[in-house]
DRENDO-731144 format. One line per 4 residues: number of its first residue (from 1); their letters; for each residue y, x, z of C-alpha. Coordinates in Angstrom, 2 decimals. Each point is the difference from the previous one (the first is absolute). Example, Ala and Ser with C-alpha at 12.3 -4.5 7.8 and 13.67 -1.06 7.14 Angstrom:
<pts>
1> as> -4.50/12.30/7.80; 3.44/1.37/-0.66
</pts>
This chain:
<pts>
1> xxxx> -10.97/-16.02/48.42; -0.14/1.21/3.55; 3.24/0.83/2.24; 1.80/3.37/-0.68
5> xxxx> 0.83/1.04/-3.25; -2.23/1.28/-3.01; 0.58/1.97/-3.10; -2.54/0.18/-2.73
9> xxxx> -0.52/3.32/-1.76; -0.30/-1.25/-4.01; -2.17/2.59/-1.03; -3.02/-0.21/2.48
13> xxxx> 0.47/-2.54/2.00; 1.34/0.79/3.15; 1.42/-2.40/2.71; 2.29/1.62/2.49
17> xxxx> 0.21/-1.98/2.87; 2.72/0.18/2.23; -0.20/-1.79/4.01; 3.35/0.23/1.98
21> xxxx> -1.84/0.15/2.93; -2.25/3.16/-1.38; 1.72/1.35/-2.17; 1.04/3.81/-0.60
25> xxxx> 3.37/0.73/1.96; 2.42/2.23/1.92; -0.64/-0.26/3.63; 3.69/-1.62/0.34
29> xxxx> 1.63/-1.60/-2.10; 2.40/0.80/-2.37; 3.36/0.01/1.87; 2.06/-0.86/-2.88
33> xxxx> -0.08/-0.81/-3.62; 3.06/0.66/-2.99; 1.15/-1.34/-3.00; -0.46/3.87/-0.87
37> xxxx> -4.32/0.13/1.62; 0.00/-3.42/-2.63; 0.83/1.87/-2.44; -1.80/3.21/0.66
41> xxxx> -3.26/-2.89/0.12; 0.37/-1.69/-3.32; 0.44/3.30/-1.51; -3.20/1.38/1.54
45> xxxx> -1.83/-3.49/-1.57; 1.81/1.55/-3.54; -1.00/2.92/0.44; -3.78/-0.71/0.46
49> xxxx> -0.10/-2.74/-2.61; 1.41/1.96/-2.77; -1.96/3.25/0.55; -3.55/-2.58/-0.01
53> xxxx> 1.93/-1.25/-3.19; 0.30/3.87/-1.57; -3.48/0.61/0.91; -1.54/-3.19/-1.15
57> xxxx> 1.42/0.27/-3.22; -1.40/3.29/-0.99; -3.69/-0.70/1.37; -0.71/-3.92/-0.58
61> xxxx> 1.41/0.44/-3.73; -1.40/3.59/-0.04; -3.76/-1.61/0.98; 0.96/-3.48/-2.42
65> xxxx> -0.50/2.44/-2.68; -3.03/1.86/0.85; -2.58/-1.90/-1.90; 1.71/0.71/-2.87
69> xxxx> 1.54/3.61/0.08; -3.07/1.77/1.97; -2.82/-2.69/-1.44; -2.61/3.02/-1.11
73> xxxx> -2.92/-0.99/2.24; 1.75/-2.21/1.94; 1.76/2.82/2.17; 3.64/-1.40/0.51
77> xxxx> -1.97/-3.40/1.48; -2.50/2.03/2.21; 3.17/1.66/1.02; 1.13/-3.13/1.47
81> xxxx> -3.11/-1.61/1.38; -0.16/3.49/2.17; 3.19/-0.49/1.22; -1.06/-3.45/1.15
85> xxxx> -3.24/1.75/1.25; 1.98/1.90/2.32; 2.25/-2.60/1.20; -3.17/-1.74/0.94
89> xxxx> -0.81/2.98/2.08; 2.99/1.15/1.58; 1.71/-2.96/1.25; -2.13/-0.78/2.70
93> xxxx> 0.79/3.91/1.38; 2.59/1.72/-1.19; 3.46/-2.50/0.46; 0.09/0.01/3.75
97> xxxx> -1.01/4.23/-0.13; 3.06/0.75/-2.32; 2.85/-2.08/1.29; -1.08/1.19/3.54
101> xxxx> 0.21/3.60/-0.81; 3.03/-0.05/-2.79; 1.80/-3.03/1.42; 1.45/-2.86/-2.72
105> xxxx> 2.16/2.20/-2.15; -1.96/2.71/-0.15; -3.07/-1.53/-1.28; 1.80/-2.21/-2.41
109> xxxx> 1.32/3.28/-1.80; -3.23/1.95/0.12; -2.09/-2.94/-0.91; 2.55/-0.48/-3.26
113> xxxx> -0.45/3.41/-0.65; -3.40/-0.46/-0.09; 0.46/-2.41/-3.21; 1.79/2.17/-1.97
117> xxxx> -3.18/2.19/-0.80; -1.46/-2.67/-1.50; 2.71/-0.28/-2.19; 0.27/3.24/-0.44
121> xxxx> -3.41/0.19/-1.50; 0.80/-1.72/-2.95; 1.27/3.10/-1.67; -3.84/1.31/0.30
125> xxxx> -1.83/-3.19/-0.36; -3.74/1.24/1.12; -2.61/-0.73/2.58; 0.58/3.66/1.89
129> xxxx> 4.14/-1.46/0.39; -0.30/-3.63/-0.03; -2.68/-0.87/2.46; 1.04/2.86/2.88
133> xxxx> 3.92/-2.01/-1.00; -1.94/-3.42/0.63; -1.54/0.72/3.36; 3.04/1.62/1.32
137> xxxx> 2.13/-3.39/-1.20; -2.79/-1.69/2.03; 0.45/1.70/3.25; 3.71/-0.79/-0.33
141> xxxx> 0.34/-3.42/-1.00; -1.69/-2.10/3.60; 2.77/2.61/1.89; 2.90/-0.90/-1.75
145> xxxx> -0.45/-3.56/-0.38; -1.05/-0.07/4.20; 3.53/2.82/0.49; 2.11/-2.70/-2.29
149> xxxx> -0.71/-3.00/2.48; 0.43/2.00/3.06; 3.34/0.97/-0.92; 1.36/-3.34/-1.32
153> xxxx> -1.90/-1.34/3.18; 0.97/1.82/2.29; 3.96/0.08/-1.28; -0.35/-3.55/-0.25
157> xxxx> -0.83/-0.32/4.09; 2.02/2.14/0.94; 3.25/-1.41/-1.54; -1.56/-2.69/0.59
161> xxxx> 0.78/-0.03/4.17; 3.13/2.06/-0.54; 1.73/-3.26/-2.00; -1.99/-2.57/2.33
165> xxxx> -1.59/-1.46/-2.98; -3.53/-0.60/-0.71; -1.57/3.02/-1.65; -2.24/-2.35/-2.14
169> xxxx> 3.48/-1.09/-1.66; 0.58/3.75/-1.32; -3.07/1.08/-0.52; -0.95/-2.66/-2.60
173> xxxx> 3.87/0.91/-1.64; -1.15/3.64/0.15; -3.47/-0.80/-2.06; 1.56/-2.76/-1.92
177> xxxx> 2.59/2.90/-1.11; -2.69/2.45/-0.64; -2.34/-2.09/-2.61; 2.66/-0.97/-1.71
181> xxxx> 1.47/3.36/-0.81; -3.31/1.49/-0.42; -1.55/-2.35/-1.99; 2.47/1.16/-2.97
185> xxxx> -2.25/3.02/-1.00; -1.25/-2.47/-2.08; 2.76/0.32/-1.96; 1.98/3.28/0.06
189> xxxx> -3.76/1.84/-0.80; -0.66/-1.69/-2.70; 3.26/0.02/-1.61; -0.54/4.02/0.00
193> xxxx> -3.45/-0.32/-1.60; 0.93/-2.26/-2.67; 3.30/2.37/-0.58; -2.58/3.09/0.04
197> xxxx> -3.03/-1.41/-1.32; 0.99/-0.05/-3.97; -2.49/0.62/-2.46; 0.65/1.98/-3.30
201> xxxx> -1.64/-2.40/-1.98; -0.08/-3.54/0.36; -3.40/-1.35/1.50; -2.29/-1.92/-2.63
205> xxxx> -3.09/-1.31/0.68; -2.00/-2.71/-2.18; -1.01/-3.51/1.20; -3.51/0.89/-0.09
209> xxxx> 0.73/2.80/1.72; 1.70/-1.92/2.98; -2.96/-1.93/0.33; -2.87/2.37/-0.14
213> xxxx> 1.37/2.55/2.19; 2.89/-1.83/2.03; 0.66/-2.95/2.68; -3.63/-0.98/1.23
217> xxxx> -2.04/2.27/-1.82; 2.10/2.97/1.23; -1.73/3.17/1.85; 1.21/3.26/1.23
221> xxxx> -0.56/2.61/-2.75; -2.24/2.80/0.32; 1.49/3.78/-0.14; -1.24/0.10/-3.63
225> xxxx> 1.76/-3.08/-0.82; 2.73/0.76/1.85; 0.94/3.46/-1.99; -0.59/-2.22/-3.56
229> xxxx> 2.90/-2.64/1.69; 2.12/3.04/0.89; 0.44/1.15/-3.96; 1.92/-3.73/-0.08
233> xxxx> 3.65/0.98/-0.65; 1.54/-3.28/1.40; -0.93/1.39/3.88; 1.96/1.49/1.58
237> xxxx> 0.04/3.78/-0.19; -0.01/2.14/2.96; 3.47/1.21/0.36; 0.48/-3.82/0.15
241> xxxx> -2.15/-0.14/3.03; 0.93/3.06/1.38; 3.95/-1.64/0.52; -1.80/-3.20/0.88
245> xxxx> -1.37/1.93/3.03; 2.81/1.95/0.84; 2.39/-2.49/0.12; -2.60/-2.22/2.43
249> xxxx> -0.05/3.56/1.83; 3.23/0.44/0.73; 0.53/-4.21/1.28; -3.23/1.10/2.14
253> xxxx> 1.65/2.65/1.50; 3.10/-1.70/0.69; -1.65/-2.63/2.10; -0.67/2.50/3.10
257> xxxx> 2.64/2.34/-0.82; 2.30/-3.66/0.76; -1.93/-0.32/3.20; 0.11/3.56/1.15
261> xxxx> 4.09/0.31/-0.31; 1.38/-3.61/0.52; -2.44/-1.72/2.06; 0.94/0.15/4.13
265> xxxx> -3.25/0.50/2.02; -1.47/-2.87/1.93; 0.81/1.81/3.16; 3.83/-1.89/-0.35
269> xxxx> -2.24/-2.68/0.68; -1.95/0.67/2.57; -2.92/2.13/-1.24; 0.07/2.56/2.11
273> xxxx> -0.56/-2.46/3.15; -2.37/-2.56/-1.38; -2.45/-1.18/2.46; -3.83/1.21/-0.70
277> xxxx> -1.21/-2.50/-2.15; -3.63/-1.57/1.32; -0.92/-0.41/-3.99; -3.40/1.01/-0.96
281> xxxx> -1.03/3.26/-1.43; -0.98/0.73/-3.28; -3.81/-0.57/0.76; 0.51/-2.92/2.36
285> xxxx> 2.20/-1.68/-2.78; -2.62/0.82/-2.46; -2.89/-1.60/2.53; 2.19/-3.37/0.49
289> xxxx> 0.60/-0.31/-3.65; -3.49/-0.34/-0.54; -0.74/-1.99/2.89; 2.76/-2.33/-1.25
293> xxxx> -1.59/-0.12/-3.32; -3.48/-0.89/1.09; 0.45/-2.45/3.24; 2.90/-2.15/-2.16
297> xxxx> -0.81/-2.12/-2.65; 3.29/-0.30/-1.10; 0.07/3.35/-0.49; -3.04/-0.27/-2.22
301> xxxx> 1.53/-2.58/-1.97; 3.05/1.45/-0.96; -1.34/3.46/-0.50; -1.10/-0.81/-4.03
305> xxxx> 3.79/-1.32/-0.13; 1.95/3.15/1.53; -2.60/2.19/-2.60; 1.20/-1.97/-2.45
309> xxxx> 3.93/0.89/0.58; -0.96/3.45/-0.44; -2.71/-0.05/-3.26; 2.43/-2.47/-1.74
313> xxxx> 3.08/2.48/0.48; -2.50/3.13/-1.19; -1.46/-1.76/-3.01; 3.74/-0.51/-1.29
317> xxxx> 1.35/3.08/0.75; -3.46/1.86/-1.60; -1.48/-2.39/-2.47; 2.51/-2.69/-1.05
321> xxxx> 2.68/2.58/-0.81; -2.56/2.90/-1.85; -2.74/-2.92/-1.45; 2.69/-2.73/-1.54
325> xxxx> 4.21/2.16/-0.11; -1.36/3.77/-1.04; -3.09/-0.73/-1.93; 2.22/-2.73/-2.21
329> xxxx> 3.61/1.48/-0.27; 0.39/3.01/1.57; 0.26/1.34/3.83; 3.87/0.22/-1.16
333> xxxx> 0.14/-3.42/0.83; -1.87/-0.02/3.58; 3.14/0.12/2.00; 1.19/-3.28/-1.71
337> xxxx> -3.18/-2.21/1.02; 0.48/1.84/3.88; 3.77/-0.65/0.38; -0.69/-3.90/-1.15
341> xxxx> -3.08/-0.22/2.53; 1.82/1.81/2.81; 3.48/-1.75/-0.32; -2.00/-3.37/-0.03
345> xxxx> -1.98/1.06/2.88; 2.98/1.24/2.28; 2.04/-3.87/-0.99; -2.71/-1.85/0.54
349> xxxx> -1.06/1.72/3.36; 3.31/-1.05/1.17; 0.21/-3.56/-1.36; -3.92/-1.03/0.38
353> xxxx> 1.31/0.19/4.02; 2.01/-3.00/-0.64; -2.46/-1.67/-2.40; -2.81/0.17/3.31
357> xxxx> 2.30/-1.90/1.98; 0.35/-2.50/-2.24; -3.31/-1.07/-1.40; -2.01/2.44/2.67
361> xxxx> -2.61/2.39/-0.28; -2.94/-1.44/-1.52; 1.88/-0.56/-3.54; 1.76/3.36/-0.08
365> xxxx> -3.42/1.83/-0.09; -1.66/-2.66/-1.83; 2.17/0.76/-2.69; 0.06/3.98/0.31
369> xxxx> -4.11/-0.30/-0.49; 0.99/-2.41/-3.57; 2.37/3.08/-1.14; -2.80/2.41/0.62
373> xxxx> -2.61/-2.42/-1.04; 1.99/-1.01/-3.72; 0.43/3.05/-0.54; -2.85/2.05/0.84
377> xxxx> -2.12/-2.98/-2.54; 3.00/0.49/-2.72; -0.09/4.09/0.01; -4.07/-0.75/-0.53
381> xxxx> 0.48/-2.04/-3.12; 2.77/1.49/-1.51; 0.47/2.54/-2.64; 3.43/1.48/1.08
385> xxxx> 1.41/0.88/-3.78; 3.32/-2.10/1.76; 0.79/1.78/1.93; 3.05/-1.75/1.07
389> xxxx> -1.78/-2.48/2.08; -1.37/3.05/2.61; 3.68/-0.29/1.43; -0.43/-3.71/0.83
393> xxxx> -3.48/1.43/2.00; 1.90/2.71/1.61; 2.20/-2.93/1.40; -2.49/-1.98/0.77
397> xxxx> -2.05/3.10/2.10; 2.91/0.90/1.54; 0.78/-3.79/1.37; -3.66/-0.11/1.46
401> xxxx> 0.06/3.65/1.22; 3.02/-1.12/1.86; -1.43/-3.08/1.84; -3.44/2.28/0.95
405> xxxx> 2.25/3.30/1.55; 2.32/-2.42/1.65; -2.05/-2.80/1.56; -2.97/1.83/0.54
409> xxxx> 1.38/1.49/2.69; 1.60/-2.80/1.05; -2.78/-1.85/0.60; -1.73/2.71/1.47
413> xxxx> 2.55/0.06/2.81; -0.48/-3.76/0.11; -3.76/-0.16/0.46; -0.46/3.30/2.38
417> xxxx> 3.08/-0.39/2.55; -0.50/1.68/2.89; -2.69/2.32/-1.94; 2.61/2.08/-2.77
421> xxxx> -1.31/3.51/0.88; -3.62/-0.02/-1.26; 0.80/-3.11/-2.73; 2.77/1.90/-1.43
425> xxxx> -2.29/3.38/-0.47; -2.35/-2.28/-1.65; 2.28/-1.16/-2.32; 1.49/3.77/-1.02
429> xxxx> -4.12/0.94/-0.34; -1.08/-3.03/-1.92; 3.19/0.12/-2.67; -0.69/3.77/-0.12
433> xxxx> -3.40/-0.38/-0.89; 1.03/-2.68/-2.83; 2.05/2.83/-1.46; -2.82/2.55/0.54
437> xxxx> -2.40/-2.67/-1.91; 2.42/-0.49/-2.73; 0.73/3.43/-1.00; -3.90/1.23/0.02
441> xxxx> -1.36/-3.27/-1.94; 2.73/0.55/-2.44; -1.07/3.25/-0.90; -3.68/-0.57/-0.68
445> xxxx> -0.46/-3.88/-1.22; 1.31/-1.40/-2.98; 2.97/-2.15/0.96; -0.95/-3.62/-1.12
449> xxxx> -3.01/0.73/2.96; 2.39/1.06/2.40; 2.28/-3.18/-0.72; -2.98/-2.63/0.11
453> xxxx> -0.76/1.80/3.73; 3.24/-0.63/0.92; 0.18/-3.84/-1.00; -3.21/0.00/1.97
457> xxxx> 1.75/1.52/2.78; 3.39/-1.80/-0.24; -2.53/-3.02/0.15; -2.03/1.14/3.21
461> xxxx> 4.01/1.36/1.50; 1.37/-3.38/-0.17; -3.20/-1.83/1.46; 0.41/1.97/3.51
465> xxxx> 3.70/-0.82/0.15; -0.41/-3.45/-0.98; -2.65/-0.57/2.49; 2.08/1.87/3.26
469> xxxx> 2.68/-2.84/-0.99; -2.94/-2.80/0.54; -1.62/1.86/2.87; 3.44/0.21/1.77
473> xxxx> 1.03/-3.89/-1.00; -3.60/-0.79/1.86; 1.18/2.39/2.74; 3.37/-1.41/0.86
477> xxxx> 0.10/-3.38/-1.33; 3.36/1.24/-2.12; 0.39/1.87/-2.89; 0.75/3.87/1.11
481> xxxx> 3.51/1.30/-0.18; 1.23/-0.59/-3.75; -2.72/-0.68/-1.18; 0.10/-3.98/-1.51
485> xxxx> 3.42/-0.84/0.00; 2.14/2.91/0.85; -0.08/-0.41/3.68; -0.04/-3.49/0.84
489> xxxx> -3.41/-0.39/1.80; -1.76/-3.11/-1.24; -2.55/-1.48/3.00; -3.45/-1.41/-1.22
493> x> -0.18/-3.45/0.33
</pts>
């Protein structure tokens, strides 16, 4: 990792990086600094974390469940690949535009704002509500993420010089603070559903059943199909859904509303006078991230990898949880399977830091591609009539996911230093388009196809990692940063 300080945005991707010598200040500096302005700072951290927390939890559970509540031709999934569709379009464009015009705060209210129709549209679950909901979520999402780091940037430099620290210190404490209060929508969303979610009668479903129309040999149902599954008493009804969506509504709407009344703007910290950034435009970012993609080979290599991060997290959230948890016992019982993967995912995101500096980097994915790999081969061959083993997969997705959102942009800091910018778009395009990919080929191929392309591609993934570790041994004589034995660098003989 370069000098300065970074910040990763979870979601898509997103390195923040942070040079003393460049980076966005007052034109003095900060005459003084209180016990009072450190208060006023952490609270603004608060503040921001727990309004992404409110938010989070009504749309990540809210879109966990669309395979299974809007499933008639496939529409709650489409939903979902088009908001990934317009990520993929608007990020290049439309961060720098909105944050210049509406400054930090602004934009990170308006842009949560924009979520809540998307929620919203749940009430009214058709293609006229849904997919206007989903490209409006779209626009919204690249903003907020980009307003998000400015601000915790930003803050972070500033107080930075005023307390004649390095701002790399509280930056990373300002992040580090953020994930880990954010990453609980895992679990406060999915207590609600389960609470909700409660059918009238209890779900029953034969063996055979299970194995002709479930796991593997599951497929989206057609609108005829789907209005034969909607006589089945043990769904939920609508009023269920209905409260579902309006409790998710209201902890949407309180995530901006937080930010609009109890979040100081950046201009306490220097917003106002920042220096005119010499960052490339929205084309010229789009132009180098291209560039970067074609004239670097590591770039190449790793490409299949960083699509992976984002089809493996779409195929869970879309297939795993409609094909193999509401095709065998019930969507009831979604939110269950989710909190297990996401509390697994948010320990082991913080311990598997440790783990690379002990053993280094090379095991750590090695053994993220077995979880995938095991499991992907034992969903294939398995009838899932117990149904109690699916929670020992959920732990074992969410230790892999863990290892691919974390070090996957670790090493991508550690193999384009110097060259974050245009690497760092290509990563928030490439995982984008592995959602994208995972949400259409869900809805139109039979899922034990899907699943064998993905072992192919977990296959091909791991091959151009594996071979940027031997390219860059060649290269340097010593194993990259972290990479063999957690730092130590081991000289060929």
């Amino acid at each position: 990792q370069s000098s300065g300080s970074s910040g990763i945005n979870a979601e898509y991707g997103e390195m923040v990086h942070v040079d003393p010598e460049t980076a966005p200040n007052s034109k003095e500096a900060p005459k003084s600094w209180t016990k009072r302005d450190d208060l006023i700072m952490w609270k603004n951290v608060v503040v921001v974390s727990v309004a992404f927390m409110f938010l989070f939890t009504a749309f990540q559970n809210m879109a966990a469940l669309q395979s299974s509540l809007n499933e008639s031709d496939g529409i709650g999934v489409y939903t979902l690949a088009i908001i990934y569709a317009t990520i993929i379009l608007s990020c290049f464009f439309l961060p720098t535009i909105i944050i210049k015009k509406l400054k930090a705060k602004k934009s990170l209210v308006l842009c949560q704002f924009m979520y809540t129709l998307y929620i919203a549209a749940q009430f009214y679950p058709k293609w006229g509500t849904l997919i206007p909901a989903s490209i409006i979520l779209g626009l919204g999402a690249a903003p907020m993420w980009s307003a998000k780091c400015t601000y915790l940037s930003q803050m972070g430099t500033y107080a930075g010089r005023a307390k004649g620290i390095n701002p790399e210190i509280l930056i990373n404490r300002f992040f580090g603070i953020f994930f880990m209060l954010f990453q609980t929508w895992g679990i406060w969303g999915n207590i609600v559903s389960v609470t909700v979610l409660v059918p009238d009668e209890e779900f029953n479903k034969s063996a055979a059943e299970i194995g002709e129309t479930c796991g593997a040999n599951f497929r989206v149902p057609s609108s005829s199909e789907k209005e034969s599954d909607d006589k089945d008493s043990s769904k939920p009804v609508k009023e269920q859904i209905y409260i579902l969506a309006g409790i998710y509504l209201v902890f949407a709407i309180i995530g901006p509303l937080i930010i609009a009344f109890l979040l100081d703007p950046l201009s306490r910290y220097g917003e106002d006078d920042r220096r005119e950034q010499e960052g490339k435009s929205g084309f010229q970012l789009l132009m180098a991230t291209f560039s970067h993609f074609i004239k670097n080979k590591y770039q190449m290599l790793i490409t299949p990898l960083t699509i992976w991060s984002g089809l493996e997290q779409g195929w869970f959230g879309a297939s795993f949880t409609a094909a193999y948890v509401k095709c065998t016992i019930g969507i009831q019982y979604i939110g269950f399977f989710v909190i297990a993967y996401a509390v697994t995912d948010a320990i082991c995101s913080f311990g598997f830091g440790y783990l690379l500096k002990m053993v280094g980097r090379v095991p750590v994915f090695t053994m993220a591609m077995v979880l995938n790999m095991v499991g992907m081969i034992v969903l294939l061959m398995w009838t899932p009539t117990d149904q109690e083993y699916l929670y020992l997969f959920a732990v074992m997705w969410g230790m892999s996911d863990a290892v691919w959102q974390t070090q996957i942009n670790a090493f991508y800091g550690v193999i384009f230093v110097g060259n974050e910018e245009p690497a760092f778009a290509n990563y928030r395009l490439w995982e984008s388009i592995g959602f994208l990919l995972a949400y259409l080929i869900s809805n139109n191929l039979q899922l034990k196809y899907f699943m064998y392309m993905m072992v192919g591609w977990l296959i091909l993934s791991y091959a151009g990692y594996a071979c940027i570790e031997v390219l860059e041994r060649k290269r340097t004589g010593v194993c990259s940063i972290h990479a063999c034995d957690g730092g130590k660098s081991i000289q060929k003989s």
